[in-house]
N, C-alpha and C positions, 0 to 999 in steps of 0.2 A: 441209264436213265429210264431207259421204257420198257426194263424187265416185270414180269408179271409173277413168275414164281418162282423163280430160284437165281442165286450168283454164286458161282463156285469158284474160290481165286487160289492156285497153287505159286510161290513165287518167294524165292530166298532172299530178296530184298525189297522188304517192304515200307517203306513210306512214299505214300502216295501222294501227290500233289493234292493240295487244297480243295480243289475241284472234282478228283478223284472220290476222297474221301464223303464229301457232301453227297455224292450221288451217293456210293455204298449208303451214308446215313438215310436218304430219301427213300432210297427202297427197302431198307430195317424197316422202318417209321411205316411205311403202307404197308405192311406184311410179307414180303417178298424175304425170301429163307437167304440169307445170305452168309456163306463160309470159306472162311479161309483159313489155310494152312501155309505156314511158314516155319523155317528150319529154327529148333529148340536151340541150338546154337550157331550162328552162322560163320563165315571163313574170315570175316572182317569184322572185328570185334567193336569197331565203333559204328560200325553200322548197324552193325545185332543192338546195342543199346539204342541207339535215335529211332529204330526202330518199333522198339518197346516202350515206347514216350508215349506213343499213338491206343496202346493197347484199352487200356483205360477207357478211353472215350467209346472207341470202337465195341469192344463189352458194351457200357450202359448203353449205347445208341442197338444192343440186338444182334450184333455183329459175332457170329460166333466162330473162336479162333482155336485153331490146334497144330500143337506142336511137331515138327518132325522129326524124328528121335534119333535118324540117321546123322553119322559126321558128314556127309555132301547131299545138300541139296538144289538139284539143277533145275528142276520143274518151274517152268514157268509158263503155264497154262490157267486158262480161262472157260468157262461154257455159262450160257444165260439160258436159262427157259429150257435145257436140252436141244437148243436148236440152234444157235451161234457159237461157237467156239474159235478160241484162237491159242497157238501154240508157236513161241519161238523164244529169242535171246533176250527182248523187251523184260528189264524187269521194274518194276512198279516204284518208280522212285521220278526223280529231277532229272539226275544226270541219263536216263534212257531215253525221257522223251524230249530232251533238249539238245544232247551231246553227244552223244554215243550212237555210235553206227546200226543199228538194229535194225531184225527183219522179223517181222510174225505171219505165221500162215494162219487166215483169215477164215473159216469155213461155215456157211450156212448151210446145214444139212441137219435132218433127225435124226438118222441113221450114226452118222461118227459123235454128233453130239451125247446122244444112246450111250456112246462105246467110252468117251470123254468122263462124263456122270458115272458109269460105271469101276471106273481108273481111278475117279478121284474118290469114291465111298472107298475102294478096295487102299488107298492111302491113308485116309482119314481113319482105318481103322485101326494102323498102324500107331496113330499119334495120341498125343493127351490133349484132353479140350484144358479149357485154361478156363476160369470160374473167375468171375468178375469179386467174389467173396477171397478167394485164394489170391486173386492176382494184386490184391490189395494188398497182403499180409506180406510182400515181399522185401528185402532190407533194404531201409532210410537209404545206405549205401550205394545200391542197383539204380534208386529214382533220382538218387543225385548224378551219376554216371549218364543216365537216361536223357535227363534236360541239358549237360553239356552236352554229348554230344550230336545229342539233336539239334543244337544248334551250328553245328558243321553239317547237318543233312545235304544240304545242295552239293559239297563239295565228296561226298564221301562214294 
């Protein structure tokens, strides 16, 4: 919420709780660079689609997304501003921060933050950004998979 120029989110399962997403939106909307990469296919197939239910919004809200082209991805890291970061098993859904046992290391520092920023451009360049133009054109069939299973989010 009280990032000033940047959010870099790395994280193979992404649906963020409601509150989650508002803030990403709040800091699109006042200018703050916000980027995430998320795996181009994930290990759980109905979660890779509830996932990509969200995509949509997060596009026109500014939010700019890229694929990770590798078959595993484990990253699940965060940095704000180059100065907060955090890095552990939390990944960005319902079931991490209500149920699931999870630990993330928590670091305010410029220096690892630096090193963070750096780690996550040297990924991102790895990936495909995803065009809110392109990501429209995708099959009737993908958006209908998408809104089912988004609707098992919480459990997935």
């Amino acid at each position: 919420r009280n990032a000033r120029r940047s959010i870099r989110i790395a994280n193979p399962s992404s649906t963020p709780p409601r509150g989650a997403r508002r803030a990403l939106h709040n800091a699109a909307r006042r200018g703050v660079q916000v980027e995430v990469i998320v795996p181009e296919w994930g290990d759980l197939v109905t979660a890779h689609f509830a996932s990509h239910r969200l995509f949509d919004r997060l596009l026109r809200d500014g939010v700019r997304l890229f694929l990770w082209p590798d078959a595993v991805m484990h990253a699940k890291t965060a940095v704000i501003d180059g100065v907060w970061s955090t890095v552990g098993s939390f990944n960005l859904d319902q079931r991490s921060m209500f149920h699931n046992l999870e630990v993330n290391l928590n670091v305010v520092d410029v220096d690892f933050g630096t090193r963070m920023e750096e780690r996550f451009a040297a990924d991102r360049e790895r990936c495909r950004e995803v065009s809110l133009f392109d990501w429209r054109l995708r099959a009737l069939g993908e958006r209908f998979l998408e809104r089912v299973c988004y609707l098992f989010r919480y459990w997935l």
